[in-house]
LOVEXZA-306008 format. One line per 5 residues: for each residue x, y, z of C-alpha. Coordinates in steps of 0.1 Angstrom, whole numbers. Layout:
// residues N
X Y Z; ...
***
This chain:
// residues 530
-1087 -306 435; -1068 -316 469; -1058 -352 455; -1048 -335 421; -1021 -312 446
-1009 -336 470; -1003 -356 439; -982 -327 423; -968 -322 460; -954 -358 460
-940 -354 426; -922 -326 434; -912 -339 468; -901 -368 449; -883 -355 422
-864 -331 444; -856 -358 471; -839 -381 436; -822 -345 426; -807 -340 463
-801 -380 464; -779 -381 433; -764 -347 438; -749 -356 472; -741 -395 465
-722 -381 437; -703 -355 459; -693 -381 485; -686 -405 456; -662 -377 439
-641 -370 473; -606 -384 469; -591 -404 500; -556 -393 513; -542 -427 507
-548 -419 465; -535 -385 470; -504 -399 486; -501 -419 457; -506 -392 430
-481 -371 417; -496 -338 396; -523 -338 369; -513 -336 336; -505 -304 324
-516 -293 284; -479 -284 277; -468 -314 294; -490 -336 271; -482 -317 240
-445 -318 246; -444 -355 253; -466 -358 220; -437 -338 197; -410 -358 215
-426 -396 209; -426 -384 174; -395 -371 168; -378 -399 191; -398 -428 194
-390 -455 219; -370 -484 205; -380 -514 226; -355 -539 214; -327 -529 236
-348 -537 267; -359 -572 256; -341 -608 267; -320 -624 241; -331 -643 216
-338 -681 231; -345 -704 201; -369 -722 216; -401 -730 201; -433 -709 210
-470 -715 209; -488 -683 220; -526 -688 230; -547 -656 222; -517 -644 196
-534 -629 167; -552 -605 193; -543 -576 211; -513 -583 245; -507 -623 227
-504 -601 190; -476 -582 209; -458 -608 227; -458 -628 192; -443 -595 177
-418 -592 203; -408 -626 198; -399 -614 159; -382 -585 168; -362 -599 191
-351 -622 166; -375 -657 170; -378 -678 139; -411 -674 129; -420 -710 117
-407 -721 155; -438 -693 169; -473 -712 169; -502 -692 177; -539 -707 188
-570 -679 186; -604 -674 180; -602 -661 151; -579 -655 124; -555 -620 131
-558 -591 111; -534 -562 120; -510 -554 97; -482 -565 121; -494 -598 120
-503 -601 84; -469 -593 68; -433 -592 74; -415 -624 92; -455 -629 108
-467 -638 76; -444 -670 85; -462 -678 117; -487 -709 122; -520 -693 128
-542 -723 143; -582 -706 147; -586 -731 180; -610 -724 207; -592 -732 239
-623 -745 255; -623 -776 231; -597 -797 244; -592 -820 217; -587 -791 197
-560 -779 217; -539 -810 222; -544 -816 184; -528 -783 178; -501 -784 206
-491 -818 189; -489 -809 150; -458 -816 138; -432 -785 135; -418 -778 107
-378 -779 98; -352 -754 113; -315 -754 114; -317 -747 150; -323 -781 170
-336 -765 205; -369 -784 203; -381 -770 241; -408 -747 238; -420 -718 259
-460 -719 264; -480 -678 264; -514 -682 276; -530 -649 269; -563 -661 259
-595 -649 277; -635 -646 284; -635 -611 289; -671 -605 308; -667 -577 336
-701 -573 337; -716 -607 354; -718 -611 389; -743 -635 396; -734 -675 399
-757 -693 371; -739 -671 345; -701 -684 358; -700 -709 333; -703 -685 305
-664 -667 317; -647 -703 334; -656 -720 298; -624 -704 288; -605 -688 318
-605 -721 340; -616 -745 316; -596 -735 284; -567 -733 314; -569 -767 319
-570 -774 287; -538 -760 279; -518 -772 307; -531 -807 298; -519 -804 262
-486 -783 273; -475 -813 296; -486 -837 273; -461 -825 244; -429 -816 270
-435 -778 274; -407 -766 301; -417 -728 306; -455 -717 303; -465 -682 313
-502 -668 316; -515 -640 322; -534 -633 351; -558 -603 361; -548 -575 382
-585 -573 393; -585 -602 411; -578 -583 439; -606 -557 436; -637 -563 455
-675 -559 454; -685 -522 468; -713 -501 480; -722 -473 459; -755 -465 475
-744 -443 507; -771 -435 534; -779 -395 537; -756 -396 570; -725 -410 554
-725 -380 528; -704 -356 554; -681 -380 574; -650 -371 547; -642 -399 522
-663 -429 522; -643 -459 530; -630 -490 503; -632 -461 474; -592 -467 476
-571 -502 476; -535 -507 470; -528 -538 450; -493 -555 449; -481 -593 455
-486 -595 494; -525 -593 487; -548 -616 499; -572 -626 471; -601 -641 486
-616 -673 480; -656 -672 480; -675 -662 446; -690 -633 463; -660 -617 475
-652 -607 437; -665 -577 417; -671 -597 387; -676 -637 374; -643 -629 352
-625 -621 381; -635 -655 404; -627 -674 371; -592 -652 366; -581 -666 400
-594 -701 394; -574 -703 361; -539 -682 380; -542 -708 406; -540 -733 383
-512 -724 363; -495 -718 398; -498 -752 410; -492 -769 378; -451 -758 384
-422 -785 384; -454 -811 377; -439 -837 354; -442 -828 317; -433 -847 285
-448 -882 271; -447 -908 297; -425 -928 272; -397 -900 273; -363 -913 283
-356 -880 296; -370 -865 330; -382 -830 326; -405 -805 344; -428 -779 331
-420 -739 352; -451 -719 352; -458 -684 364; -480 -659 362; -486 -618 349
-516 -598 369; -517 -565 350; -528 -535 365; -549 -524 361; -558 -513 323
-537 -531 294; -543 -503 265; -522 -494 232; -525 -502 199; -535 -533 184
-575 -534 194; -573 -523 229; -610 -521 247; -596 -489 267; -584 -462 255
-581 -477 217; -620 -477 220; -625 -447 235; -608 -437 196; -629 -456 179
-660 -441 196; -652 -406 198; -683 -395 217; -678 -412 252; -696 -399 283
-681 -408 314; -685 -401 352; -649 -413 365; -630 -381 356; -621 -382 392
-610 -416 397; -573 -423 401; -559 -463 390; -528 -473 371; -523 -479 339
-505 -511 314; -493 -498 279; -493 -532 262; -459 -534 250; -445 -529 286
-471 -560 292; -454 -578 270; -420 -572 274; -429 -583 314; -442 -616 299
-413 -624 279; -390 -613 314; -409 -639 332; -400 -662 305; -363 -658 309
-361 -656 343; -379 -696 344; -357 -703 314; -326 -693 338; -341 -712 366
-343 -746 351; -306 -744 346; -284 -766 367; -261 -732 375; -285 -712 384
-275 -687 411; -310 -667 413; -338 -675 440; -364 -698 424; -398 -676 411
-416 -704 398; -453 -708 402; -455 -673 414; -475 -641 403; -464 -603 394
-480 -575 393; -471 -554 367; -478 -518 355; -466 -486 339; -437 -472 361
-451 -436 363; -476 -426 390; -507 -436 387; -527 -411 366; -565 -404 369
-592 -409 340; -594 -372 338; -558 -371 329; -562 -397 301; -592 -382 288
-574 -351 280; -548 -365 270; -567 -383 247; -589 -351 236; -558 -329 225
-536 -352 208; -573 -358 188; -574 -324 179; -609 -323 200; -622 -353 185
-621 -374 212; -648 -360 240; -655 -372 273; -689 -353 283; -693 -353 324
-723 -377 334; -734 -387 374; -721 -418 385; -748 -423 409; -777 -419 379
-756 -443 354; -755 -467 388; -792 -467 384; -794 -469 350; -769 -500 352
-790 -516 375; -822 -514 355; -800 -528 327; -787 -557 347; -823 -563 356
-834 -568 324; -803 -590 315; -804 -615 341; -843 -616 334; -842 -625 304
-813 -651 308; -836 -666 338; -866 -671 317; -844 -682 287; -838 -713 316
-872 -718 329; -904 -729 311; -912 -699 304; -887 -693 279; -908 -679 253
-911 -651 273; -875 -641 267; -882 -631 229; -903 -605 246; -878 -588 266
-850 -559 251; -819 -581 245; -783 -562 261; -758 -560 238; -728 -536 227
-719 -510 249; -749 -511 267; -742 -543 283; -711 -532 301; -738 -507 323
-737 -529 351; -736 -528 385; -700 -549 387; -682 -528 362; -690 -501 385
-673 -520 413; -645 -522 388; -643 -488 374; -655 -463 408; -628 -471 430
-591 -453 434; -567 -487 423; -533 -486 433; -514 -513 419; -479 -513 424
-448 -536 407; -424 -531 429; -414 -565 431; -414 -573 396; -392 -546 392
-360 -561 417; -334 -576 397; -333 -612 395; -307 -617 420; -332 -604 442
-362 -626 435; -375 -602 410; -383 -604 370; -357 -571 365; -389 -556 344
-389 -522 337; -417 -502 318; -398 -488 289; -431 -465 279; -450 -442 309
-484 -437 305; -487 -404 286; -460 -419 263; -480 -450 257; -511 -426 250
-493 -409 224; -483 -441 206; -517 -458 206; -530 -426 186; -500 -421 163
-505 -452 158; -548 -449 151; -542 -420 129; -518 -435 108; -543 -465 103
-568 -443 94; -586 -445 126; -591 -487 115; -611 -502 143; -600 -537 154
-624 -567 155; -622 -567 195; -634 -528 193; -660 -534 176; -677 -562 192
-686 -535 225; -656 -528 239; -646 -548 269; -684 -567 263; -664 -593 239
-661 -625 247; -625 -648 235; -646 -680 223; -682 -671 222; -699 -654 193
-734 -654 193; -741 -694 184; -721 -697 212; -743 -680 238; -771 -699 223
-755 -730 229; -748 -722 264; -786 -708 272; -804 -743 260; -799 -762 291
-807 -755 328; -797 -789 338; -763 -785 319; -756 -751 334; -759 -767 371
-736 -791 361; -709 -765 350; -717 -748 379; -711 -776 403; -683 -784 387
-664 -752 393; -672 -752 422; -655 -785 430; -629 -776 407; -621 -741 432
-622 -762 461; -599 -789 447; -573 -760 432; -578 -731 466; -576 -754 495
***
């Protein structure tokens, strides 16, 4: 009878010591620092939301005034049929691009409407995966068809990407630097090889963010705000250079594949046999911090899609990207390294540098979005509170099991592996570095994207705020009947650009071969950071 108690005693003791645990991580998690208050401007107001919502209908924004002129040049847009390379590549139409001069290299075939008909029915939709070089320079090099306009330069978008926040550890690296430092590569090699003069890529705001401690000892819980819940991001940061120092494998390989894009300006470019001298401009786009808006967004176009999304970041503050504002900074990069290759040019040289870029408004927390979200859905839309410090655990128990089973999958054990749960969907995202992604305040800021060009800037101006954007991307749902894009329904943020499930296989069969990528990023970093 006494071991039966102090084994209910313990239980208790234990279960109230987890209750008291979570309950005050989650307070001291929850408390926002004066620098994101600073920063913050009010908190969305229901009339607010629902008077921006009338006006976007009655008076939708036009974006065509507030895009450069129409260049001529030829285009090849990596990642195009997709969601920010599907906008450029419509921005490039609207704007006035022949469409049989716009090339566009993806994954997979596109099918949004906006991409499907109209002048983009014209466009050369290549399905290449940029990881396969001599798939790329095969596609770079096909022959382009006859125009009346003779400008044969051509302007290079590199949107394509491996998007895995949720690795952290080093033996999976190879499975995001396939495509975001690899397929980088790749497309710089075939770029210079055909003469491209201007090739823009687009970075990762995220690069910047860090790895961070969640789990907060008793005696931290009353000192205020916990320290590093809060960074300010802009173009004087210093993005560090070890693996470890990131929250994520995506964003170690982001600032591999930026750096080479960055040194790969005024190289030589063009055939070796070319009469003619000429040198490729590159630059960069780091986004931040969320690119959302219609067109198979994994943000708040998912959040559509799923309806039913439980959440514990209501609190946290970061900016926002509406996509067509991402675009339209993209395609003022591309002018300004246009202008700069000119012989008269009077502007301070930008090339082989990176913006950041976001949403002009102040930055608005998730718990403005979610309402946003939940009215203009007529209630549809939920975002149930949940603790950030039980999903932590939860996330960690799933990351357990994920890097298990990819660990035994590389041993001689392998057969093991069938045994354990396999991750997948939304499930997968549940991990402890999507938390270091998610949990802090991000302050991103585009100031200097935003100078005019005589002042070293892109002149880039965010034609849509947040809210505004918010209210597109669901006019814009709604009147597709709620359509879910490919990217959506692959888990959200958990798809990959260039792997689909044959493709994981492949990259599971060897552990020698994975060493070998390994090593070789690491080389690879050394040779491009130092």
């Amino acid at each position: 009878m006494a071991m039966l108690s102090s084994i209910l005693l313990s239980v208790v003791f234990l279960a109230l010591f987890s209750w008291s645990y979570i309950y005050f991580n989650d307070e001291a998690l929850k408390r926002i620092p004066k620098l994101v208050q600073d920063h913050r401007d009010h908190t969305w107001t229901t009339q607010e939301i629902q008077e921006t919502a009338t006006r976007m209908r009655e008076n939708p924004i036009d974006i065509r005034k507030a895009l450069p002129p129409r260049t001529g040049r030829r285009y090849i847009v990596t990642g195009g049929a997709g969601f920010l390379g599907g906008w450029i590549v419509v921005h490039l139409l609207v704007r006035g691009e022949d469409p049989r001069k716009i090339r566009v290299l993806d994954i997979r075939a596109p099918t949004r409407p906006d991409l499907t008909t109209g002048a983009a029915a014209l466009v050369d939709f290549r399905i290449v995966d940029v990881s396969d070089a001599e798939a790329v320079r095969k596609a770079f090099s096909a022959p382009w068809p006859s125009s009346d306009d003779d400008n044969e330069e051509i302007t290079v978008f590199h949107t394509a990407a491996n998007i895995r926040f949720f690795e952290h550890v080093s033996f999976l690296l190879p499975l995001s630097s396939r495509v975001n430092v690899k397929g980088v590569q790749n497309v710089l090699d075939a770029a210079r090889e055909i003469g491209v003069t201007v090739f823009v890529s687009t970075s990762s705001g995220s690069i910047g963010v860090g790895r961070l401690r969640l789990w907060r000892w008793p005696w931290e819980w009353f000192k205020g705000t916990l320290p590093n819940l809060a960074q300010e991001l802009d173009d004087d940061i210093v993005v560090p250079l070890e693996h470890r120092k990131f929250f994520s494998n995506y964003a170690y390989s982001k600032r591999l594949g930026e750096a080479l894009v960055r040194s790969a300006d005024k190289l030589p470019t063009g055939p070796r046999t070319s009469s003619k001298s000429k040198v490729i401009r590159t630059g960069c786009l780091r986004p931040g911090n969320g690119v959302f808006g219609p067109g198979g967004d994994v943000l708040c176009g998912a959040y559509l899609v799923r309806r039913n999304n439980p959440s514990w970041i209501h609190h946290v503050v970061q900016n926002f990207i509406y996509v067509e504002n991402c675009s339209l900074a993209h395609l003022c990069y591309e002018a300004r390294l246009v202008e700069s290759g000119s012989p008269t040019s009077q502007y301070p040289d930008i090339g082989g540098s990176a913006f950041t870029v976001t949403d002009s408004n102040p930055p608005p927390s998730y718990g403005d979005v979610y309402k946003a979200l939940n009215l203009m859905t007529d209630g549809r839309t939920t975002f149930p509170h949940m603790s950030p410090t039980f999903m932590l655990t939860i996330g960690h128990v799933i990351e357990l099991l994920y890097i298990s089973r990819h660990l035994l999958e590389r041993s001689s054990l392998s057969f093991l592996a069938r045994f354990m749960p396999k991750i997948n969907g939304d499930a997968i995202n549940l991990q402890p570095s999507m938390f270091w992604l998610i949990m802090p305040h991000l302050i991103f800021s585009s100031q200097r994207a935003s100078l005019p060009p005589s002042e070293g800037g892109l002149g880039y101006t965010g034609q849509w705020t947040t809210l505004e954007g918010l209210c597109k991307l669901v006019t814009v749902f709604e009147a597709n009947g709620g359509k879910a894009e490919e990217r959506q329904k692959m888990g959200g943020v958990s798809v990959s650009f260039g792997f689909g499930g044959s493709g994981l296989v492949k990259a599971e069969r060897s552990v020698g071969k994975i060493v070998d990528e390994v090593e070789n990023i690491e080389r690879m970093s050394e040779r491009v950071l130092n």
